[in-house]
N, C-alpha and C positions, 0 to 999 in steps of 0.2 A: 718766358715762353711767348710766340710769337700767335696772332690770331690764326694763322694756317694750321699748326700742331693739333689742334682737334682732330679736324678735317681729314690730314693726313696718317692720325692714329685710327682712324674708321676706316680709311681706304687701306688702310695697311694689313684691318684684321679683315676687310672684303678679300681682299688677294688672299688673304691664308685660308679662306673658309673657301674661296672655288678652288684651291688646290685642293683641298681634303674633297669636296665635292667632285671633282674630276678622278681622284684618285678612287671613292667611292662607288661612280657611275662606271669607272673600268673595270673593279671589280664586279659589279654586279654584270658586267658583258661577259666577263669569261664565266662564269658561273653560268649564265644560258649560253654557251660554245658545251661546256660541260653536261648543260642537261640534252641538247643538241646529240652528243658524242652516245651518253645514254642511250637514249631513243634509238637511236640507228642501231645498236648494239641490241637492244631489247626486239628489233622490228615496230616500236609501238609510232605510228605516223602521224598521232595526235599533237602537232606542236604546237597548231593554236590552240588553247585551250579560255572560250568565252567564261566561264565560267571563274576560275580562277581568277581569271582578269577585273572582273566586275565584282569579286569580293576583295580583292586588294582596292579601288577604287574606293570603294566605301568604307573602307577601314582606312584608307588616307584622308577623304572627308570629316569620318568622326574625329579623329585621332591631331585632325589639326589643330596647330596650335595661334595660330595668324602670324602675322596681320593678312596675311594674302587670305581673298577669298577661299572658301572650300570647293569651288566648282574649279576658281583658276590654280590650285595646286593638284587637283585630281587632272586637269589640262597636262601640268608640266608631266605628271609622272606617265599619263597616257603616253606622250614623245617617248619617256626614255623606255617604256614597255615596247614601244613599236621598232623602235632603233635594235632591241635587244632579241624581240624578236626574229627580224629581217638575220641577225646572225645563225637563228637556227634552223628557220626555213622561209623564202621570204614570199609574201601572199600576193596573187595577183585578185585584184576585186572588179569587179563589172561594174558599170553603172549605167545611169542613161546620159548619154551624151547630149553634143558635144562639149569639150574642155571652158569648166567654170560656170556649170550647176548646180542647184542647191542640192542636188542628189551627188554629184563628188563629193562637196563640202560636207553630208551627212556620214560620206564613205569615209573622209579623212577624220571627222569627229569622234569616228567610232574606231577605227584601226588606226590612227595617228598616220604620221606623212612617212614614214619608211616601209611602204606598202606601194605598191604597182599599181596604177588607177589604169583599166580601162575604158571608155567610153562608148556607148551602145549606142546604136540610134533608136530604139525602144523595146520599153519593157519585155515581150515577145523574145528578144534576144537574146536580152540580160541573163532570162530562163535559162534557154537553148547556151549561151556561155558555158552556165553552170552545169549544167546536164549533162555537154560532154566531156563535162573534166578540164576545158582548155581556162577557167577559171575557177579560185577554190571557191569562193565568195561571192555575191552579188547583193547591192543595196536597193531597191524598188519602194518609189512612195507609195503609201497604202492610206492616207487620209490627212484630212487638212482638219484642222479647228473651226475656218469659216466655212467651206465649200464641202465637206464631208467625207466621203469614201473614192476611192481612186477605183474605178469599177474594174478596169482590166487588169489588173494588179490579183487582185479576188480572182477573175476570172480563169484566168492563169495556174492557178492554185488548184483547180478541180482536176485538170487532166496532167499534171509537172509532179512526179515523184519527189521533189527536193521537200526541204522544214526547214522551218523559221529558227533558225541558230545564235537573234539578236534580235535591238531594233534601237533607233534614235529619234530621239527626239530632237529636232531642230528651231529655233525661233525665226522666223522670215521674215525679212527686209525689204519691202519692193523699192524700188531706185526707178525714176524715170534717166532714162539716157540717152545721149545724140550726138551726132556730127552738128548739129544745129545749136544756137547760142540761147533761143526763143521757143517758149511754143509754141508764138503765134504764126513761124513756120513747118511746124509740124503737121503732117497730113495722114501719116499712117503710124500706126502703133502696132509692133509686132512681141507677141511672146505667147508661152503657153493659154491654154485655156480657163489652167486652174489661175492662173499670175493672174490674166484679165479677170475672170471672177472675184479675185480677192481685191484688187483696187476697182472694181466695178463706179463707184460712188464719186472717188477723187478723179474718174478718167469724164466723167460724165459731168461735171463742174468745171473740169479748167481743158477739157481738150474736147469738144463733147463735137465738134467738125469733124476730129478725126477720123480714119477707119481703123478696124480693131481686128488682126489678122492673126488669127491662131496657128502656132506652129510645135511642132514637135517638143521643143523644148525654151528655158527663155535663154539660153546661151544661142542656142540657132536666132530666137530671135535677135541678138546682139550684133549676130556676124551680120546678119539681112539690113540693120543699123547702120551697120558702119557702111554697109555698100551704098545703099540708094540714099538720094538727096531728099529730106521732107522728111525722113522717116524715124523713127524714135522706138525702144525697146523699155521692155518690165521686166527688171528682172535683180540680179544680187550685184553686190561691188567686184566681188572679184570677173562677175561677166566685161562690166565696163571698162577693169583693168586691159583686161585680156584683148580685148575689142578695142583699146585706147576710143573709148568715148567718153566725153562730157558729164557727169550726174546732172540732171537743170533741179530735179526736185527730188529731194531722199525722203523716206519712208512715206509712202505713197498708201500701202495698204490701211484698206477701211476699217479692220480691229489690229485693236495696238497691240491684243497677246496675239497677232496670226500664228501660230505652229503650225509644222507639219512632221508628221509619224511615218518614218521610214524602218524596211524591216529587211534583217539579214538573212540572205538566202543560202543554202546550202546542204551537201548531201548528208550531214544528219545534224541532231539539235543538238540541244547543250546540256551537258549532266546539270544536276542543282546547287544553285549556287548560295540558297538561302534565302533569295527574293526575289521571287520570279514568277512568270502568265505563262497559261499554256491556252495555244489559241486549237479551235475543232471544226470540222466542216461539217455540217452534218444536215438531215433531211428528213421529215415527218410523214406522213399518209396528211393527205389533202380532205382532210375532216375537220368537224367543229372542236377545237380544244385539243387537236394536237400538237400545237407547239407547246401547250402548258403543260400537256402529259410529258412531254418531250424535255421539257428542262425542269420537271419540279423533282429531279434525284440530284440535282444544285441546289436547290434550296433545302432538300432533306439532310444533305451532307454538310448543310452551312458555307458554300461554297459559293464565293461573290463572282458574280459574271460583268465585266465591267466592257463589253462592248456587244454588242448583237447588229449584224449587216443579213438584210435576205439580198439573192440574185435570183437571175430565173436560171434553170437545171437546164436549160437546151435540150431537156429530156423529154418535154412535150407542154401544152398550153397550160399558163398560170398554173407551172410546175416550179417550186421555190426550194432554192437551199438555202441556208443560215451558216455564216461564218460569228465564232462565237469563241470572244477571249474572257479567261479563267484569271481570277489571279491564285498561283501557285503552280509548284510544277506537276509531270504526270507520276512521278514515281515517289509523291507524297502518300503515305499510306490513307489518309480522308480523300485526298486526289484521287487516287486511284479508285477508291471505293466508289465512287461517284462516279467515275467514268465505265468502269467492268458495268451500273446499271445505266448509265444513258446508253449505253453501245446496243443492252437488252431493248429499247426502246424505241432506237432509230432504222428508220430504213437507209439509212446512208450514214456512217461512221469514220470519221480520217482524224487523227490528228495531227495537226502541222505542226506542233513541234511546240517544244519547252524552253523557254531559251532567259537569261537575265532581264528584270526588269532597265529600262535605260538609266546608267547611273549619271551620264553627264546631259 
């Protein structure tokens, strides 16, 4: 036996195992052509189904056996949900543009790449997409790790009939990028507001000449990059790609966990999937100890409330409303009990919706 014969008895049993794999993956496509065929027959229009999808993910996680990570096998099977998908209706999602943002990248995380990306020039519209139907979906960031809550995003939320039908989790990368080889000719820095906030520290140590121009998004700031001479962007790899610019410096941002919490929008939530938040608007009398009176049928129910944001109501001066995530969903019967008495309680009651905890 010659030293190759291993080698070629491994690649021999890789070729037999993506045939059955491919043979496997066809199968499981006609099988959603078939539940596809259903649906239409039934009238039922439901053929994304979040829910579903986010307890197969975690049941692919538990259930793995390795070597591959659990986040990078729940990756693969995401692709072949979304490919399978696309056979039975296929999604167009909104985001905030332009092409090769962290807000596509969040959209493609979440519905994988056999999904229709649009790109929005701001949140406002992403709504306005969704609302009239000409997208099913829409992704909007609603809070950073370092920088905090995405105010318009909330804002948006008070007067937009849609619910929160998901959300992702992203981990962020800021990237310095250029037409320039140096930063010592760099003179303007272009990207979002929340991007310059998060490298705040590393832009003020090694560019600190620069000027720091806030723009819409950090892919716009990319394009504004590649145009003018002197200028550099913050922003992800796939912008640089896109932009063909330079990286001079990668991971730029000033905390090493940055994330940021993006949430799925659309015209209704997500039945329960088993582990899941349901987030509420809601609004008190402007007295002493009414926000306590206001959420202690959370604590009576034993009901963990794992974020609270106030805004102002536009309703009149140092008038606040509270956006406030649950963990669990609404048609939990403790869930609910707790919410039938906060509704008793509030002057303002919405909930935006119940949707899977993010599993990737």
């Amino acid at each position: 036996m010659t030293t190759t014969d291993p080698l070629r008895c491994v690649r021999e049993r890789i070729d037999a195992i993506d045939r059955e794999l491919l043979r496997l993956i066809s199968e499981r496509a006609a099988c959603a052509k078939e539940v596809a065929e259903i649906k239409t027959r039934e009238a039922d229009g439901s053929f994304y189904r979040p829910e579903r999808e986010a307890a197969i993910l975690r049941r692919i996680k538990q259930d793995n056996p390795g070597p591959l990570a659990d986040e990078e096998v729940a990756r693969l099977f995401r692709e072949i949900m979304s490919a399978c998908l696309a056979l039975e209706a296929p999604l167009t999602v909104a985001y905030l543009g332009p092409v090769g943002t962290f807000t596509q990248a969040a959209a493609l995380k979440h519905f994988g790449h056999s999904v229709r990306t649009l790109p929005m020039g701001d949140i406002a519209e992403i709504f306005r997409e969704v609302e009239s139907g000409a997208c099913q979906y829409g992704v909007v960031p609603v809070e950073n790790s370092t920088e905090g809550v995405v105010s318009h995003t909330l804002d948006l939320f008070m007067r937009s009939p849609l619910r929160i039908a998901g959300e992702v989790s992203l981990r962020i990368h800021h990237h310095l990028m250029s037409r320039e080889s140096e930063l010592a000719a760099i003179r303007t820095v272009f990207s979002h507001q929340q991007s310059l906030a998060q490298c705040r520290a590393w832009l003020d140590r090694h560019l600190p000449q620069a000027e720091r121009v806030a723009v819409g998004s950090n892919a716009e700031g990319a394009r504004l990059a590649a145009e003018q001479p002197g200028a550099a962007a913050v922003g992800g790899e796939a912008a640089a790609e896109i932009y063909a610019l330079s990286v001079l410096n990668r991971c730029i941002e000033d905390e090493p966990g940055n994330t940021t919490r993006f949430l799925v929008i659309g015209a209704q939530d997500s039945p329960p999937s088993g582990k899941d938040k349901t987030s509420l608007l809601l609004a008190c009398r402007n007295q002493a100890g009414a926000l306590h009176g206001l959420l202690s049928p959370l604590a009576e129910h034993g009901i963990s409330m794992t974020r609270i944001e106030s805004r102002p109501s536009r309703r009149g001066v140092w008038d606040y409303v509270f956006f406030v995530d649950l963990v669990g969903h609404r048609e939990d019967p403790v869930v609910a009990g707790a919410l039938t008495h906060l509704e008793r309680e509030a002057l303002l009651f919405k909930i935006l919706g119940s949707y899977p905890e993010a599993v990737l």
